[in-house]
N, C-alpha and C positions, 0 to 999 in steps of 0.2 A: 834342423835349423828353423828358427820361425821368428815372427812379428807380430807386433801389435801396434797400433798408432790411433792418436786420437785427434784428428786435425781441430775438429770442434768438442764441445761438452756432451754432444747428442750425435757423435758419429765415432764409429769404432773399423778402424779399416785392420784385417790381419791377413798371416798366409805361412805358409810354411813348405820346407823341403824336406825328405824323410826317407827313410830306406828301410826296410824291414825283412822279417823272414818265418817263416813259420813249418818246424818239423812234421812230418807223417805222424798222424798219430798211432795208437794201435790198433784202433779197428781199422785203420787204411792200410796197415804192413801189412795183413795176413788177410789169406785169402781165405774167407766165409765157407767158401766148397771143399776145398783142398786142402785148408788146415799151412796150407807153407807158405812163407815169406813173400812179400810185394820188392821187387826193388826201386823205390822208390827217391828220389831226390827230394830235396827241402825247397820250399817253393822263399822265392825273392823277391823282391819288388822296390819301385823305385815312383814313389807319390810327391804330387805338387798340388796347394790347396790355396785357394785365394778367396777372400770375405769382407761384407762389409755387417756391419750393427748398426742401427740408426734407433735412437732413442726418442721417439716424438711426442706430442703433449699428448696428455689424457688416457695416459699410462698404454701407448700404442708403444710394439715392439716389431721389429722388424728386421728379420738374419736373411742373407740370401751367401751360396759359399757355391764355389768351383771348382773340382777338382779333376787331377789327370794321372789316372798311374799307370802302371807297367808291370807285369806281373811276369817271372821266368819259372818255368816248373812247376805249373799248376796243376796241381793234383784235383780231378774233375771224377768223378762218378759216370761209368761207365757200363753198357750190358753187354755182354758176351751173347755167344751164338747160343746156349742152350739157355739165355737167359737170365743167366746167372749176374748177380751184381760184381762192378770189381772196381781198381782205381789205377788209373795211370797219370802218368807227367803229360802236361801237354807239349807237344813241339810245338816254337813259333811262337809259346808266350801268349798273352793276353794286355789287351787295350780297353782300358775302361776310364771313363768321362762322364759327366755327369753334371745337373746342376738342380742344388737344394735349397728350397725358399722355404720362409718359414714367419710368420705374423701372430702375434698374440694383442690381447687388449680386455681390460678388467676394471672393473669397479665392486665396491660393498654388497653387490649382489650379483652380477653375472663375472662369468670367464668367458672367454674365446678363443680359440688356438686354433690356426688353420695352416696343412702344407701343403706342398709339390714337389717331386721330385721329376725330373727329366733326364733321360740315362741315353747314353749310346754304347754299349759294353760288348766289343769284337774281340774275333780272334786275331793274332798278330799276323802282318803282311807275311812272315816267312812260316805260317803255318800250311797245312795243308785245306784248313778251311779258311783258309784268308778270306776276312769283310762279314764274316757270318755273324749272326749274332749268337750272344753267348748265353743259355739257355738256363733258366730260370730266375730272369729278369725281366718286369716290365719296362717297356718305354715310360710308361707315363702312368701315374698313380701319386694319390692325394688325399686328401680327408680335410673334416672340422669335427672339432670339441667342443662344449660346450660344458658349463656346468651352472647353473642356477639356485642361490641358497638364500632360502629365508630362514626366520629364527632355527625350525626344528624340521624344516624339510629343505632337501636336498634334490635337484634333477640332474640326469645328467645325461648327455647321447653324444654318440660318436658316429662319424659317417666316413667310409673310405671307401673309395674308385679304385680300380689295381684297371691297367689298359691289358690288353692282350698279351701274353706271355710265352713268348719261345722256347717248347720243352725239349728238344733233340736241337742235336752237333748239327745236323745236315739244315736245319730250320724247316723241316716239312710239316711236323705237327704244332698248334699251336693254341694253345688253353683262351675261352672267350674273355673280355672282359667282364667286371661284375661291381656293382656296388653293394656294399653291407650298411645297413643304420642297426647302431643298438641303442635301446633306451630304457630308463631305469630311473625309479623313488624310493628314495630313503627314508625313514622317519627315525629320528631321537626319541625315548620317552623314559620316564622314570627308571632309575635304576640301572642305567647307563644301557639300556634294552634298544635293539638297532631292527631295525623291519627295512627290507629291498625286495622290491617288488619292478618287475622287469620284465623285456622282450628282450632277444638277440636273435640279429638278424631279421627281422623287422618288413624288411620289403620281401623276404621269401626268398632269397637268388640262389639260383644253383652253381655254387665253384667249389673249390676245391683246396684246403687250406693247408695241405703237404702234397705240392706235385715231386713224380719221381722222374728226375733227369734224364734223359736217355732212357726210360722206362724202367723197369726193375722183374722178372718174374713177370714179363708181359703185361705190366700194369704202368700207367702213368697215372692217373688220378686217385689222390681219396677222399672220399665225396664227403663236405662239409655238415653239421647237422641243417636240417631245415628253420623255418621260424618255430622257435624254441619260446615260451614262457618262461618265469622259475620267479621262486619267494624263499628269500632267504632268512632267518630271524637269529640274530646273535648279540653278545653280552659281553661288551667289557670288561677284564679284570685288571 
């Protein structure tokens, strides 16, 4: 069930109620070591999302949204004693909340896009990790876009903060924060011929851009490239 409502011409209020579900897949049924079946439940869940839009002069946008769901039978990634990856149902369910902001604003030559996201995502009161946080999720991570276009050239850079992120059940280990900026030029030129010319990763940061939950094969991190160069040259058809 949902809403949408527009009190003024430049404000858009919405929200909705919802109920979902989603089956084991197949790499979750079967276990990777053993070759035999997971018994596995279909995970449920029960969301509530509430939003406003505000449309203001001079082409400025601005979304902020709230949400709260419930999740029963949460199939989570898991290591076993020798290591070994595997998946089980969570008991006790999962509590996840959150709130997403989000701003844009543009004219005939620049963009701007910027977010945030603020999360609280526990395990359920009747779990056995009751209040814990629920691992590989940041609190708090954000960014800004940007892009810049004259006739035949193009800039463009991205910047994202991720906060500290809780990679195990128990919350003991826990990945640093890190900023990323990438940046990068385009140029158009005859014969529909495109030249990008770029950095990624830009300030150097060392993270980690697939952490393994609960570890994997005694491994939780895979370590991101460093600051990277790269020139690209492509053609149209």
């Amino acid at each position: 069930f949902g809403f949408s409502y527009m009190p003024t011409s430049s404000t858009s209020i919405f929200g909705q109620i919802s109920t979902g579900f989603s089956d084991p897949t197949a790499f979750e049924l079967v276990d990777i070591e053993t070759l035999e079946p997971a018994e596995l439940e279909s995970e449920n869940s029960v969301g509530h999302k509430f939003g406003i839009k505000l449309f203001l002069r001079n082409n400025v946008e601005f979304k902020a949204t709230a949400y709260n769901q419930r999740v029963k039978n949460a199939i989570m990634h898991v290591t076993q004693e020798n290591d070994a990856i595997a998946f089980e149902n969570v008991s006790g369910g999962l509590l996840m909340r959150g709130v997403e902001c989000e701003a844009s604003w543009s004219n005939d030559i620049l963009k701007l896009r910027g977010f945030a996201t603020l999360t609280n995502h526990r395990f359920g009161s009747d779990s056995e990790l009751e209040n814990n946080v629920i691992p590989g999720v940041p609190v708090i991570s954000g960014g800004v876009q940007g892009k810049v276009k004259f006739d035949n050239v193009s800039i463009y850079s991205d910047f994202r903060h991720v906060g500290e992120t809780i990679i195990d059940n128990e919350n003991d280990i826990v990945a640093d924060p890190y900023s990323v900026l990438d940046l990068s030029l385009e140029c158009s030129f005859l014969f529909d011929l495109f030249i990008e010319i770029g950095c990624r990763n830009l300030l150097n940061a060392e993270y980690s851009n697939w952490l393994r939950i609960n570890g994997g094969y005694g491994k939780y991190f895979n370590p991101a490239p460093p600051r990277t160069g790269f020139i690209s040259i492509r053609r149209a058809i």
